[in-house]
C-alpha positions as CSV (number, residue, x, y, z in Angstrom):
1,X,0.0,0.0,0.0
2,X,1.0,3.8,-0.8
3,X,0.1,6.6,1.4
4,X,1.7,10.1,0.5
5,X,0.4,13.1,2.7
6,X,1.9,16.3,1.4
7,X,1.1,19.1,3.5
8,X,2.3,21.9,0.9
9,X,0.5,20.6,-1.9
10,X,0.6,23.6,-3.7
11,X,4.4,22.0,-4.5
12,X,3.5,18.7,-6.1
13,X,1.2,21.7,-8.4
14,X,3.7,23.7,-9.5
15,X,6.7,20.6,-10.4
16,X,3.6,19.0,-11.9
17,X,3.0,22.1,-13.8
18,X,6.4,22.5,-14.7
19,X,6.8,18.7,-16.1
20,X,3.8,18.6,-18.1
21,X,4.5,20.5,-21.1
22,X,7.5,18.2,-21.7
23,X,6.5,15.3,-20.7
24,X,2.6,13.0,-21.7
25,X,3.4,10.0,-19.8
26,X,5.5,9.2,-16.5
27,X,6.4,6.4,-14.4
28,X,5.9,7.6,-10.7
29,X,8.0,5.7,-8.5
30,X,7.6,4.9,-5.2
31,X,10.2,3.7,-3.0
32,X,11.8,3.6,0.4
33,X,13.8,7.0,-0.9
34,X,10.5,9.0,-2.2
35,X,8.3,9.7,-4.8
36,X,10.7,10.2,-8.0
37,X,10.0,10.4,-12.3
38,X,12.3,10.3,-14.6
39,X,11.3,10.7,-18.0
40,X,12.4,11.9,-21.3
41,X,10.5,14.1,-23.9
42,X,9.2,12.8,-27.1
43,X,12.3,14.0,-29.2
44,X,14.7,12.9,-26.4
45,X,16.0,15.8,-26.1
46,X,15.2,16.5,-22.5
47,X,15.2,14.4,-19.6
48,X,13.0,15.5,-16.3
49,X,14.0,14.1,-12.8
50,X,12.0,14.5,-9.7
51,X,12.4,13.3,-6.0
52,X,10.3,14.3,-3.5
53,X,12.1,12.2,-0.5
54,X,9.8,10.8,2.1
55,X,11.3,13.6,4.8
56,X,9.3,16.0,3.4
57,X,5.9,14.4,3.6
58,X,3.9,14.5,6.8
59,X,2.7,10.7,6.7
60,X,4.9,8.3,4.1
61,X,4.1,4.6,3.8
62,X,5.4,2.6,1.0
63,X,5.3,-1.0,1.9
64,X,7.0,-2.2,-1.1
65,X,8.7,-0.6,-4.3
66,X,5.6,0.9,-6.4
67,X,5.3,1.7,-10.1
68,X,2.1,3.9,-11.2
69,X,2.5,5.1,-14.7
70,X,0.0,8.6,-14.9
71,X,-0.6,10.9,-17.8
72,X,1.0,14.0,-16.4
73,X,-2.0,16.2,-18.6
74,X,-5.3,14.8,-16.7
75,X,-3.4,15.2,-13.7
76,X,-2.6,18.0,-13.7
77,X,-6.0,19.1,-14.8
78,X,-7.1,16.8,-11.7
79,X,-4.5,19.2,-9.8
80,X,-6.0,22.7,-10.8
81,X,-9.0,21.5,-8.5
82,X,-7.1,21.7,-5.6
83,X,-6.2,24.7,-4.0
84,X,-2.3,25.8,-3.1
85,X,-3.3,25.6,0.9
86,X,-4.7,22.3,0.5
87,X,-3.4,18.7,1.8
88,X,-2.9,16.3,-1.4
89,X,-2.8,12.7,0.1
90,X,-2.0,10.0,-2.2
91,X,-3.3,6.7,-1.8
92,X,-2.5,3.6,-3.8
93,X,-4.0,0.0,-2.7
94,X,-1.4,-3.4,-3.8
95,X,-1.8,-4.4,-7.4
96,X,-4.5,-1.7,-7.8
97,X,-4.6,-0.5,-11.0
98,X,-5.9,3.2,-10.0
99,X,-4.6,5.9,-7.5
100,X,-6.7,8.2,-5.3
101,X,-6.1,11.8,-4.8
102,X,-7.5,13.4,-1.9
103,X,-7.6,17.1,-1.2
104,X,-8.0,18.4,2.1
105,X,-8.5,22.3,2.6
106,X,-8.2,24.2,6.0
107,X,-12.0,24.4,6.3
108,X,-12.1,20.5,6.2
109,X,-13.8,20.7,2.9
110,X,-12.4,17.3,1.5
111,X,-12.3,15.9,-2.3
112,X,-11.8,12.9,-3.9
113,X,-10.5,11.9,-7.8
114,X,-9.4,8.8,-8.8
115,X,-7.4,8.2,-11.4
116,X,-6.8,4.7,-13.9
117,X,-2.9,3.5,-13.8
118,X,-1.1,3.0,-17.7
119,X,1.3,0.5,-18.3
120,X,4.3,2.5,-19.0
121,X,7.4,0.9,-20.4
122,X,10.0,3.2,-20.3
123,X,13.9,2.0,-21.6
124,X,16.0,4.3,-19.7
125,X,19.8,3.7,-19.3
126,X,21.0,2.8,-15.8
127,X,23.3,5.9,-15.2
128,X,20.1,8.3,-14.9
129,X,18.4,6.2,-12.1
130,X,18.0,8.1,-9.2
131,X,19.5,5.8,-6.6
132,X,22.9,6.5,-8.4
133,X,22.5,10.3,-7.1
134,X,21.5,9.4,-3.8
């Protein structure tokens, strides 16, 4: 199981805003480390590489190493209903093959979106693996 409580979660916007016009489709990857993507344009031109390490989450429980492949467009559209004060929790059940986004704002006003996993296969040359940088 994955559960990722980001308090700022106006941050998890604005890299998500920042990755989309680059990238359609990402590998999220969820490990003892964090929450990382690595992902290269189209063209291969450009590579994006994120870790958000588990320190900076208020409540971070990955149970095992966890692969969810999301089109960075409808999430971020999912996203642009949150607002920047707002909690984003992500939740992920074991061989589920959709993740939950919750968004809690300081009223207690609470949503829920769920969104359908892809099967992204990704060839990417061991060098730009995160755990090399770590």
């Amino acid at each position: 199981m994955v559960e990722l409580r980001l308090v700022q979660g106006s941050l998890l916007k604005k890299v998500l805003e920042a990755m989309k016009d680059l990238v359609n489709d990402a590998n999220f990857e969820c490990s003892a480390i964090g929450l990382s993507v690595q992902a290269m344009d189209s063209s291969h031109v450009s590579l994006v590489s994120m870790l958000l390490r588990s320190e900076g989450f208020e409540r971070y429980q990955c149970d095992r190493n966890v692969s969810m492949g999301i089109n960075l467009g409808n999430m971020s559209k999912m996203l642009k209903c949150a607002d920047n004060d707002d909690i984003i929790t992500i939740k992920a059940e074991d061989c589920s093959d959709s993740v939950t986004f919750m968004f809690e704002s300081p009223t207690q006003k609470i949503s829920d979106f769920e969104m359908k996993l892809m099967d992204i296969n990704w060839l990417v040359d061991s060098k730009f693996w995160v755990d090399d940088y770590v």
